[in-house]
N, C-alpha and C positions, 0 to 999 in steps of 0.2 A: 552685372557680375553676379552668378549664383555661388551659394553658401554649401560644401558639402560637410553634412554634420556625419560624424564618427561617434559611435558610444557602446561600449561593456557592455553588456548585460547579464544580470546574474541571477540564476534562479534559486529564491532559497526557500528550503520547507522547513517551518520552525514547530514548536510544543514552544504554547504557554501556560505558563504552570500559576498561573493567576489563583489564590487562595488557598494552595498548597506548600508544607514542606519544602518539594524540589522545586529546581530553579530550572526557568525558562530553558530552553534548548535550540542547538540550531542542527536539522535531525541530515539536512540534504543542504549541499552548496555547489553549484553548477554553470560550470560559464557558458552561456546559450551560446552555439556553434554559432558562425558570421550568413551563415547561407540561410538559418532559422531566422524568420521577424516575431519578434514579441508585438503584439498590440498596439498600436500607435496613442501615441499618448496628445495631449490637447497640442500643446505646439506643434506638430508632426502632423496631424489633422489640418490645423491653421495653413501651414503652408501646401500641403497639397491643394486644397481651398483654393487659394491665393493661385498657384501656378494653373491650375486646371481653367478658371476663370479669366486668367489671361492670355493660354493657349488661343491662337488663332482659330484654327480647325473648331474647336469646343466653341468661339464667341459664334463663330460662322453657322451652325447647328443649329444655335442658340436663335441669331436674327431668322433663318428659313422656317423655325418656327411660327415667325410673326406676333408674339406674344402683345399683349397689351402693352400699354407705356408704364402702367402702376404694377404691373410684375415683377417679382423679385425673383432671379434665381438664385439657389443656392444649393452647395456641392455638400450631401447630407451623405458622410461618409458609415460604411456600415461598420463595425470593427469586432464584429461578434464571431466571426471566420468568412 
């Protein structure tokens, strides 16, 4: 059984007024459209990880490699764009 996760996202641009008279601010507040992805965050990472590693096709790639036995792989996701 897979889990589909749902969640908001909101972009906000703030002023913090740290050491001054005026008080913090929140300048910009924006619900990121559904079709934009924000950054994956550590959990979201975890499970692509996890499904990628046990895609068939991906293990199968993996063994025609022939890798050593003390080999690790691991799904070292980029998330910079």
């Amino acid at each position: 059984m897979s889990t589909i996760l749902t969640y908001r996202f909101i972009d906000y641009q703030v002023t913090l007024a740290s050491g001054t008279d005026r008080p913090s601010q929140v300048d910009k507040r924006e619900e990121v459209p559904n079709e934009h992805h924000v950054p994956a965050d550590g959990e979201e990472m975890n499970l692509a990880e996890e499904a990628l590693l046990r895609d068939p096709e991906f293990r199968k790639v993996i063994a025609d490699l022939k890798l050593p036995d003390h080999a690790t792989v691991v799904a070292d996701a980029w998330i910079y764009g």
